[in-house]
N, C-alpha and C positions, 0 to 999 in steps of 0.2 A: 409274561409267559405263563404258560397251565402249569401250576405247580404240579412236581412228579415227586413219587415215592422212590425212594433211592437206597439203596440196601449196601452199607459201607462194610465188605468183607475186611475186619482187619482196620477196623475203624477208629480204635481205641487209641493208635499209634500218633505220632509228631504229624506224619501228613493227616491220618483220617480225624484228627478230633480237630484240627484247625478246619478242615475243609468242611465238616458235619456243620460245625457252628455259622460257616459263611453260608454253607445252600440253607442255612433255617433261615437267615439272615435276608436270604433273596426268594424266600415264599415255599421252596419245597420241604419236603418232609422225610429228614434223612434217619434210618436205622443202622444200630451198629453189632455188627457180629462179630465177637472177638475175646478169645479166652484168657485174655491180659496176661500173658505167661513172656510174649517175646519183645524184650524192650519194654519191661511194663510193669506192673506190682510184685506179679509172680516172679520176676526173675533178681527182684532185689530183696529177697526175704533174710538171704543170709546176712546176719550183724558183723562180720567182717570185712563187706563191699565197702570201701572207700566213698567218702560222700552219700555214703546210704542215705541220711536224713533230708540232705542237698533232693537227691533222685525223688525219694520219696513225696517231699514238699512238691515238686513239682508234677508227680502222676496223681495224687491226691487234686491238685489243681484244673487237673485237663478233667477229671469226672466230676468235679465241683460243677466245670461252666459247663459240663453237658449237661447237668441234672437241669440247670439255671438256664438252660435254651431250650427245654422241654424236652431232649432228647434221648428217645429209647436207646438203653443198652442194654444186650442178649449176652450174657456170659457165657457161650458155646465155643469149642473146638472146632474149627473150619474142615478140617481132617476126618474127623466125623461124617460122614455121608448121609445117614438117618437123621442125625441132628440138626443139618444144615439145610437139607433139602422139605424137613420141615418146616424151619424157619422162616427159609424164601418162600415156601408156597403158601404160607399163614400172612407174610407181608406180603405178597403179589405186588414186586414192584416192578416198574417202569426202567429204574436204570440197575445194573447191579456194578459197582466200582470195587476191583480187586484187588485190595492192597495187601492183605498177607504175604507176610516174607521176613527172611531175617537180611534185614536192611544194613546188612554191614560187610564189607567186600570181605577185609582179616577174619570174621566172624567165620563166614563160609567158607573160607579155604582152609580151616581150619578144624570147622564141623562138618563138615559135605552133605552128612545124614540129617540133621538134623536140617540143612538149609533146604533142601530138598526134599521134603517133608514138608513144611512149611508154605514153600514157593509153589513145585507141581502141584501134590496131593489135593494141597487146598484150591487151587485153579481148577483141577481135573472136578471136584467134586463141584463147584460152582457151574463152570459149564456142562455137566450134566444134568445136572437141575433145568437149565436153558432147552436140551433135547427134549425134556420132559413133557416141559411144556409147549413146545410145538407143534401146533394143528391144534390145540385146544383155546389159545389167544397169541397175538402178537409177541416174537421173543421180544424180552428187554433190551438193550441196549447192554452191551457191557462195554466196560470200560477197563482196560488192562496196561495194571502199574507197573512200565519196564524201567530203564535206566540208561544211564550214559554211556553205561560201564559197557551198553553191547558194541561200541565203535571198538573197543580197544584201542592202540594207538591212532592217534590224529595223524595222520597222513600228513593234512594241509592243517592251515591255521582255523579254518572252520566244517562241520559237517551238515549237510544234510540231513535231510528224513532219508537221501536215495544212495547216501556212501555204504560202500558196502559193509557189513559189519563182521570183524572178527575177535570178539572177545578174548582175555587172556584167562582168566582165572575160575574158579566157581564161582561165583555170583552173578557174573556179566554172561556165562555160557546160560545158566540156566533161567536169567531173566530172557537171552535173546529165543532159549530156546520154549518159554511161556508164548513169545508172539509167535514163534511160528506154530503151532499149535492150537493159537485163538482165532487165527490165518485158515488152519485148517478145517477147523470147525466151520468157521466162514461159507467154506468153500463147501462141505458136504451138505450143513443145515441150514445154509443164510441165516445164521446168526449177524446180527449190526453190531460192527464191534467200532472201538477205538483204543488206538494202542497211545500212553502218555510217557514221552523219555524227556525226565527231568535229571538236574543236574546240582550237584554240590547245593543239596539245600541248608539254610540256617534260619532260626528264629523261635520265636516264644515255643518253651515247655520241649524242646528236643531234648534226649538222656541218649540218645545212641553214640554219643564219642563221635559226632563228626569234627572237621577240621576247627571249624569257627567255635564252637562250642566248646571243646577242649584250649584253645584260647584262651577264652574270657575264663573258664574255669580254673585254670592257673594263675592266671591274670589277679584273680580276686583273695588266693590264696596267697601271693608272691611266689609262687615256685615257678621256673624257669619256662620258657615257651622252647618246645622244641618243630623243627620246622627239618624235615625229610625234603631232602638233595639239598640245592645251594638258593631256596627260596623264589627261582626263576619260572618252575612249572605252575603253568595256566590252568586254571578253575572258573567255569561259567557260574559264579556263585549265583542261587537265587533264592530272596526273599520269600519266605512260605505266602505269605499275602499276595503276591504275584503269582503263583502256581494257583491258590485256589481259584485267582477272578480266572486263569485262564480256562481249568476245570468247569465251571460254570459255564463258561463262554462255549464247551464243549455238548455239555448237555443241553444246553437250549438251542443250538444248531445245530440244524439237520444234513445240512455240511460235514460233518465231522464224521458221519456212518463211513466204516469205510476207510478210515484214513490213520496215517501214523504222525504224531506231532510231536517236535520238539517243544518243551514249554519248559523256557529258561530266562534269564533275565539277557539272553542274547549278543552279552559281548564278554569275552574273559578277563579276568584280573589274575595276576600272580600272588600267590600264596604270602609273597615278600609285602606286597601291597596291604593286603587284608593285617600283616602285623604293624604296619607302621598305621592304618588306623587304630589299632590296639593301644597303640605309643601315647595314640593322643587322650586315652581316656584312663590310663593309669603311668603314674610314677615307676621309676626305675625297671624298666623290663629286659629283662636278660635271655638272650636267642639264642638254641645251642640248635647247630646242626646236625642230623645227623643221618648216616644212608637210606638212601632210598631203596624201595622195595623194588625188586625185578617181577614183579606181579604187577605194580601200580602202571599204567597206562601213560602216556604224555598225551596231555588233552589239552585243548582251546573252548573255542566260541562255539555254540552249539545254533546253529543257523536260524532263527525265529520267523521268517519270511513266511514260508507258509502257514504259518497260526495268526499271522496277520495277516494277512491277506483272505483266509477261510474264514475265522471265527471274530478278526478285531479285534485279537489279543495286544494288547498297550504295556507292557508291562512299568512298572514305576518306581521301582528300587536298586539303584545301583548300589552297591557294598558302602559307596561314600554316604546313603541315606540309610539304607536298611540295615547292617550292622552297627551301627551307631544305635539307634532301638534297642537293637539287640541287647547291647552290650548296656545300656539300661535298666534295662526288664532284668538282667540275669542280675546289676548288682544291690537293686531290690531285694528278690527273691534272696541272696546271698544274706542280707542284713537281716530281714528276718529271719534268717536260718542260726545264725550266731544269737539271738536274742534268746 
């Protein structure tokens, strides 16, 4: 394929720095915009964060291998309008992939302002830039990073790209309400878009506190694994190595203008499962339960049929392959950390 210039709003993060280093990987030539404050250096400055050193180690890491893949990074605020809309139009790229956001559901219902700042402001300011430039060249391609969280609860055992969606909390309202929005755009400037709803992601260099991650990170500490409700509710885990090949598979197909995909490892495991693989990689692990959130959703299998069928997406990580890595790489990292 023609390698494309790819402009990672929010690139710096667990999705964008894994995903930067695989498009360099596969001939394109990806840019990162991003003012490392959410999930990122800036936001572990204070010396009282628990695991400080732990986090640290690990975002020092993700800018290591970007430096080491040749990969530009832009220290700006997405939020910034003049900033940003310089930026994209000094790189004239071909795709723009919008990851900014505070990628943590408790995060958002908790902050609302600050999530929404973040999520909209930085969206609205990206796809104005795209008006901009229309009737002067071909818009880019954007690429807009929604979530699971827009189903709200699972109806059935599996969703669709076409179930309707009824988000419960801030984070899943105002990711669903990003696509409708890129939807709109769509429709007034034929902007080519693609909307990506990924699902319980895990793996190398994540600090956002998701499920699996918070796991192993007790796990290696001995302190207790705690598991919200009675271990039974379903999680499409998926391997961040599975999300990028499918990302790729998105931009080099011209299939994909136009369409909403799920890109997920395609079948659920329960949260109980994901800890009895824990079991098998550490000594004595002790499970405390405890209630569940009336915000959290009860979800499944997030349907992958049409990303295989449009783009060829494969994916090749089930929790019994990919968590195991995981759970490697993190008690690495760990050991050096104690050194």
């Amino acid at each position: 394929m023609k390698s494309k210039k790819i402009a990672l709003i929010g690139g710096a993060g667990f999705i964008g720095h894994n995903l930067a280093i695989s498009l360099k990987e596969y001939g394109h030539n990806p840019i990162i915009i991003d003012n490392l404050a959410v999930n990122n250096i800036l936001s572990f400055t204070d010396i009282d964060i628990k695991n400080r050193n732990l986090y640290w180690g690990i975002l020092n890491e993700r800018i290591e291998l970007l430096h080491n893949n040749g990969i530009e990074i832009n220290v700006e605020d997405a939020r910034d309008y003049n900033a940003l809309s310089m930026l994209l139009k000094e790189a004239d790229p071909d795709v723009i992939i919008q990851l900014a956001a505070v990628s943590h559901a408790n995060k958002s219902n908790k902050d609302p302002h600050t999530t929404f700042d973040h999520t909209l402001r930085t969206l609205e300011n990206a796809l104005d830039y795209c008006i901009d430039k229309k009737g002067k060249c071909n818009s880019p391609h954007f690429i807009y990073f929604s979530s699971s969280m827009v189903y709200g609860h699972f109806l059935t055992d599996q969703v669709t790209e076409n179930t309707q969606c009824n988000p419960l909390g801030i984070y899943g309202t105002l990711k669903y309400s990003g696509e409708l929005i890129v939807k709109a755009y769509s429709r007034v400037f034929n902007l080519p878009y693609t909307i990506i709803r990924p699902s319980s992601l895990y793996g190398e260099r994540c600090v956002s506190r998701r499920v699996g991650q918070i796991f192993i990170e007790n796990a290696v500490q001995q302190l207790d694994i705690e598991i919200t409700g009675d271990g039974q509710d379903k999680l499409d885990f998926t391997y961040i190595e599975d999300l990028t090949q499918g990302i790729i598979l998105t931009i080099e197909n011209e299939g994909a203008i136009n369409e909403t995909f799920n890109l997920t490892y395609g079948e659920a495991h329960t949260i109980g499962e994901l800890a009895e693989i824990l079991k098998d990689h550490f000594d004595d692990i002790n499970i405390k339960y405890i209630p569940k959130d009336n915000l959290t959703p009860d979800r499944g299998t997030l349907n992958v049929d049409k990303a295989r069928k449009i783009l060829g997406y494969k994916p090749q990580n089930s929790i019994e392959i990919g968590y195991p890595k995981y759970i490697q790489w993190y008690k690495q990292v760990w050991d050096e950390i104690k050194k």
